[in-house]
N, C-alpha and C positions, 0 to 999 in steps of 0.2 A: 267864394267859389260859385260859378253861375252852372246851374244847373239846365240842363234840356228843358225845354216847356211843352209837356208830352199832350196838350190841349191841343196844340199848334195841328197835330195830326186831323182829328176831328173836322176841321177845318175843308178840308179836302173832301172833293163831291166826292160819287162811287165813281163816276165814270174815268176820273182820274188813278185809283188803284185798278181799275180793270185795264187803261191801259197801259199801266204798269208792268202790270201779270201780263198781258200780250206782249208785250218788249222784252218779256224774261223768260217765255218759251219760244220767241223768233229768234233771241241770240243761241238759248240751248241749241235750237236745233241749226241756226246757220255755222255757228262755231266747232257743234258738233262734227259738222264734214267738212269743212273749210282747213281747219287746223292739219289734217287729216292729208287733205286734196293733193299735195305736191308731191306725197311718195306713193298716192294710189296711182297719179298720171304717170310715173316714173319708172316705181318698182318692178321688179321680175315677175311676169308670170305666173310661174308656180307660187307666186307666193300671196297671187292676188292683185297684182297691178297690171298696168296696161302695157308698160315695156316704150312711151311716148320718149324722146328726146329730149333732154331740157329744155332745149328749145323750144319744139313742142309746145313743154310746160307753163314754159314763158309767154305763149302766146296766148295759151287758155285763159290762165290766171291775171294778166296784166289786163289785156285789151278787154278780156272779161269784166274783171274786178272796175277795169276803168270806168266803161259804159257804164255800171251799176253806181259807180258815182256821181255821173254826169246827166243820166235822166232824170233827176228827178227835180231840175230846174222848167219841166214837162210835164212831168209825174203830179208837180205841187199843185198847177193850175188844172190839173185832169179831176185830181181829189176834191178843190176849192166848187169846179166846175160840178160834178156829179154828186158829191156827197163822201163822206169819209168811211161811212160803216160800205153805203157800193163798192170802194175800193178796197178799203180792208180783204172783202171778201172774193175779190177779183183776185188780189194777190195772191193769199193764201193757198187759193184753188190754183193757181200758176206754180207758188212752190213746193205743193205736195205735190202734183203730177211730175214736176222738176225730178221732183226726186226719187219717184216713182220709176221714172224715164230715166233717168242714169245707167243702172247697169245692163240697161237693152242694148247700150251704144259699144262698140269695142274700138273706133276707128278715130282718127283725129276727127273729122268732118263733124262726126253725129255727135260725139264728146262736146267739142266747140260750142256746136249751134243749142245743143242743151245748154249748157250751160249760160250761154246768151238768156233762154229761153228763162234760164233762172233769176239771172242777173234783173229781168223786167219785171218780175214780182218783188225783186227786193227792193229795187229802183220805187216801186208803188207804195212797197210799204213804209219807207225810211222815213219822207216826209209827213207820213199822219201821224205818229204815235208823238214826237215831241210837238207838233201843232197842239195837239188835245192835252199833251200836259200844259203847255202856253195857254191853252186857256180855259183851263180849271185852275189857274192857280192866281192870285192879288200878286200884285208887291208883298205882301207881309207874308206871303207864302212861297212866291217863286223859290228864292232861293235854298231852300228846304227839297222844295217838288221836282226838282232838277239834280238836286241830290239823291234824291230816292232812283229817280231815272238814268243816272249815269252809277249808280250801284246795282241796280239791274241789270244795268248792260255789261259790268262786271262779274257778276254773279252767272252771268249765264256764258260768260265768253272762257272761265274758267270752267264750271260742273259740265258744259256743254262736253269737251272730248273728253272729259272722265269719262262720261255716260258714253258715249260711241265707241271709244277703246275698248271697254269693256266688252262690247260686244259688237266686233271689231268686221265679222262676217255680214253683219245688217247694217251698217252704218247710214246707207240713203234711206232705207225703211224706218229705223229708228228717227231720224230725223223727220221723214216724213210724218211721221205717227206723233210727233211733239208739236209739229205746225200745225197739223189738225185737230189739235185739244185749242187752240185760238178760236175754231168754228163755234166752239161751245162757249168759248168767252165774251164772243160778238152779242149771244144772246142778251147779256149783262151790259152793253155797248150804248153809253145813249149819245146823239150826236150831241157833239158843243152845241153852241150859238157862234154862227159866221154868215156873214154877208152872201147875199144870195146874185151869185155871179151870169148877169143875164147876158152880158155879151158873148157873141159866136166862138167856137175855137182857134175857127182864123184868125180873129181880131186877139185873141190871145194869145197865140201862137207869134203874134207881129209886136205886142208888147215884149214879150219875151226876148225877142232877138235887137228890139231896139235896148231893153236895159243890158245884156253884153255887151253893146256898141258903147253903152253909158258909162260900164265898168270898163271896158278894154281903153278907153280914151283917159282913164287915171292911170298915168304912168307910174305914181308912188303906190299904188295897190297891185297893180299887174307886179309889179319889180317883189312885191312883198311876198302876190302869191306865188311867184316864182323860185323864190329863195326855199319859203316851207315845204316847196313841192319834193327841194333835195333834201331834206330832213326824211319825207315821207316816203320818200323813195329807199333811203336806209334802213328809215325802221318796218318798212313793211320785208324786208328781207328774213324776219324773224318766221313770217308764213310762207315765204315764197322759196327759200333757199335753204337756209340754218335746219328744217327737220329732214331734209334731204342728205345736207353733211352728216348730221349723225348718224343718221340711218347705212351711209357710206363709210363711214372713218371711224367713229368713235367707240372707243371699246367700253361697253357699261357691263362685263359681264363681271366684276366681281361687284358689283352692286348687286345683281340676281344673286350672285351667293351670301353677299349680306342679307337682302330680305327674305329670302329665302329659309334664312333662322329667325331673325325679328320681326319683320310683317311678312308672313307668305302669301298675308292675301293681293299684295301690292305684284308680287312674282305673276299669280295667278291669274291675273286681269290685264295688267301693263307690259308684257313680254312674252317670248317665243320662247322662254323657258332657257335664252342663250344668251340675247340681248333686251333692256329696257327699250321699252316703245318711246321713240322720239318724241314724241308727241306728249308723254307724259314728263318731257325736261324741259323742253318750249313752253308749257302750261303751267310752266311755274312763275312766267311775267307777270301774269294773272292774278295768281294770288299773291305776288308781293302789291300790286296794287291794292286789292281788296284788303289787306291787311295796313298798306300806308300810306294810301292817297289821302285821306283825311288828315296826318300829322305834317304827310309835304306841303299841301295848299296850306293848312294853316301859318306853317311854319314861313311862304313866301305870299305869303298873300297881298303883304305891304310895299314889296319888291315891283319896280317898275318893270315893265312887263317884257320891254326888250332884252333888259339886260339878264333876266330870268330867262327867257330862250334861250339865249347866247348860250349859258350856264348849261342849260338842259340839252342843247343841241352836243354842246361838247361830253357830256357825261355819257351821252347815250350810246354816241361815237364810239367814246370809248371802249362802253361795255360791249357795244353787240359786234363791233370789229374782232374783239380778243373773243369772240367766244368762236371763232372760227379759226383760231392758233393754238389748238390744243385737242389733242387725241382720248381727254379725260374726263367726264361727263362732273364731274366735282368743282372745277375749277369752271366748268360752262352756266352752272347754276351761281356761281360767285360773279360770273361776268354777267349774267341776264339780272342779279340783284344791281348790278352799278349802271346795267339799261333800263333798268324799271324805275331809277330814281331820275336819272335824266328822262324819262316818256314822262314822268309824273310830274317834274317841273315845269317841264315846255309844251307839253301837248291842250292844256284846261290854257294857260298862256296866250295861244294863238288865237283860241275863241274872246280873252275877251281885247285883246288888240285890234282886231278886226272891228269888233264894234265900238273902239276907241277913235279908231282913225279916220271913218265915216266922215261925212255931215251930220247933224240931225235928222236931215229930212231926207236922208239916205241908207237910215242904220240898218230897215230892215233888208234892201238891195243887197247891199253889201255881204251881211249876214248869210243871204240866200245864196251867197255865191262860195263860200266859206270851204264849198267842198269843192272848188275846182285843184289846187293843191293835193287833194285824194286822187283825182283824176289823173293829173300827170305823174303824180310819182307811182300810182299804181303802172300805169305805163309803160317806165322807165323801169320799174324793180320788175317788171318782165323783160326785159332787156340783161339786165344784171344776172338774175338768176336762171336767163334762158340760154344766149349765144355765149355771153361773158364764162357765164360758171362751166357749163358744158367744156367748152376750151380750157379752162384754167385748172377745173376741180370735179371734173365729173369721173365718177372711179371707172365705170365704164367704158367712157373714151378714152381714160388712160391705161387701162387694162387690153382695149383693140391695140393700143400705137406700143404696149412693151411685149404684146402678141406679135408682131411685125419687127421688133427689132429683134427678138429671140428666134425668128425665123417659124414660128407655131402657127399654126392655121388652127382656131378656132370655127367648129362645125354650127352653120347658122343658122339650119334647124333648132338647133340649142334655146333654150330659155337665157338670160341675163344670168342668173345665180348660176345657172350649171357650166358655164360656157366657163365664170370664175373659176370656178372650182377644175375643169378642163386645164385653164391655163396655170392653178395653184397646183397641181397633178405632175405639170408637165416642166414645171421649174421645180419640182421637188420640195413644196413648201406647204402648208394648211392653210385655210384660208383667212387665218390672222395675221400669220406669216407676211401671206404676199401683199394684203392689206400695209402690213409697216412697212415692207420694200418698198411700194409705188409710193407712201407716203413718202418716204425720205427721198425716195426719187425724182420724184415728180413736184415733190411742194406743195401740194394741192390747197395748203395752208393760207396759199401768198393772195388766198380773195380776202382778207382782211382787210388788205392794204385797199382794195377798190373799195371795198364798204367802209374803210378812214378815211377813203379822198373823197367818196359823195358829201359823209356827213361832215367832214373838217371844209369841205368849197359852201356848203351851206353855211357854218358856222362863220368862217371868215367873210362870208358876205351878209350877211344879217351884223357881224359886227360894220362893215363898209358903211352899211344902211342905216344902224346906228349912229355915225357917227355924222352922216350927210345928209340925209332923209327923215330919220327917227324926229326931229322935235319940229320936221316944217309940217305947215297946216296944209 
């Protein structure tokens, strides 16, 4: 039996657990309101949210989320260019005021451009902290130090909306007050060793856009990153769309009454005392990672890497489709269990493909480009969970169109929640009631099927690619 070689830790400078610890209070606190984001943009008023559109929500969160993936092929050479602990603290100072500046805004306009305004601190920070684990760690260490760092980025994308649900009234404070314990950890920050980058910003600025030209001109990698984009486009629906349905549809109140005998404190922190907080059943993908991403990789580690996608692409499909065909918060948590197996197959997969399919003298390009697939599907899953969903499954706009077929003029002074309850009033029903009518009526269920046709056009085309592309050089 081989035991762990707990020396192996020792091995690793300080600078490399300090930015460990900063990668595990950046996710607490970006996951913290992130997870959160799609029913604060959405929600009713009185209840604490803005009352935006999906639409709206889709523009925030996509085109937002997207830029945030897409600068930092900018970001990387600004940090290189300036120094890593400068930007570190550039950033940070960007995403406390971020967060700071959130609840000033009530409008789309001011929401949006904060949020932009957020996006460019996270865009700064993403590329330093795995740089500094790259290089504090050997060969005999990397693969260990990249473990610790993607168990960090676990550990905080999970406790992160614990922490903020909890205290559900503070959320961009609380966050903010987690990004700024980072200021104190910069103290403890010592730069790596990296080459001292003397050329202008222009001239870097013109490197940059010529390796695009470099990457865009591989048609077997553009075609690659294209394919992942639709995977990514599915599975980001898990933050963009899925806390939104439950929050609309799904009835969790005899779980309050379960916990409510067995764990009350789970009642007391996670719910309105009627319904579980969404966000505390979405945050369960979380910790089935944290609990078997180590048994998955080991268990596919020897599995060629495509046909492991393919595998993972289809299982995830599965899962997070069906958890949007059911009104039952128990069977949603057995369906985000058979999407966390499929993320957990395909998603660590994709990173090392990318650096399979390279040249040599091209791995680390390549690499750098890795998150353009974040970028498009981020995108795209603003599209999905903006105009798509809005039309198909938003309880709101289908709550106005059975206002209009019932002849009911809904007063629009009204907040969202009340305007329901106006229309639950005035069909004579409660408002679980009219909730299961518009369900059976309206179908709200049937976005399933567009979240099985993004990730099943992915999967069937990664098999395509497989079969035509996968073994040319």
């Amino acid at each position: 039996m081989n035991l762990v070689n707990f020396s192996i830790f020792k091995k690793f400078p300080k600078t490399f657990w300090v930015a460990n610890t900063i990668e595990l209070f950046e996710r607490f606190a970006w996951y913290g309101f992130f997870m959160l984001f799609a029913n604060y943009l959405t929600e009713s008023s009185d209840l604490g949210g803005l009352e935006f559109s999906q639409s709206q929500k889709g523009v925030i969160m996509g085109v937002g989320t997207g830029i945030l993936y897409f600068l930092p092929i900018i970001t990387g050479a600004i940090a290189d260019k300036w120094g890593y602990k400068k930007v570190l603290s550039l950033a940070f100072v960007i995403y406390a005021s971020a967060f700071v500046l959130f609840p000033l805004f009530d409008t789309f306009t001011g929401v949006f451009l904060v949020y932009l305004y957020l996006a460019i601190g996270a865009a700064l920070f993403k590329p330093i902290v795995s740089a500094t684990v790259a290089k504090t760690t050997t060969e005999e260490t990397s693969s260990i130090g990249f473990g610790i760092f993607y168990m960090m980025v676990n550990i905080g994308s999970f406790l992160g909306p614990l922490l903020t649900l909890a205290f559900k009234g503070s959320v961009f404070y609380i966050s903010a007050g987690l990004i700024s314990l980072n200021f104190i950890l910069l103290l403890f920050y010592n730069e790596p060793k990296r080459e001292e980058v003397k050329e202008s910003f222009s001239t870097t600025f013109s490197t940059i856009f010529r390796n695009i030209y470099t990457v865009l001109t591989d048609t077997k990698f553009v075609i690659f990153l294209l394919i992942v984009s639709g995977f990514w486009t599915m599975y980001l629906q898990l933050f963009f769309t899925l806390p939104v349905f439950i929050k609309q549809w799904v009835d969790t109140s005899w779980w309050v009454e379960y916990f409510s005998i067995h764990f009350p404190f789970i009642v007391s922190q996670y719910s309105n005392g009627k319904q579980i907080d969404p966000e505390f059943i979405t945050n369960f993908d979380a910790l089935f990672i944290i609990l078997f991403q180590v048994i998955i990789s080991s268990f596919i580690m020897r599995w060629r890497a495509l046909s492991v996608m393919f595998s993972g692409f289809i299982i995830s499909t599965i899962g997070l489709s069906l958890t949007f065909l059911t009104q039952d918060p128990t069977y949603i948590i057995v369906f985000l269990l058979v999407f966390s197996i499929g993320e957990m197959t395909s998603s660590p997969k994709i990173t090392e493909y990318i650096g399979k399919i390279a040249s040599s003298d091209k791995k680390a390009l390549y690499m750098g480009y890795s998150f353009i697939p974040l970028f498009i599907g981020n995108i795209l899953a603003g599209v999905v969970s903006g105009p798509v969903y809005q039309k198909m499954s938003d309880l709101v706009s289908i709550s106005k169109l059975e206002a209009i077929k019932q002849g009911i003029h809904l007063t629009d002074s009204l907040s969202q929640s009340e305007q329901l309850k106006q229309l639950a009033q005035q069909m004579n029903m409660s408002h679980r009631e009219l909730v299961n009518y518009l369900w059976v009526h309206y179908q709200p269920s049937n976005i399933w099927m567009v979240v099985a046709g993004i990730g099943g056009l992915a999967a069937l085309s990664l098999l395509i690619y497989n079969r035509h592309l996968g073994k040319a050089k």
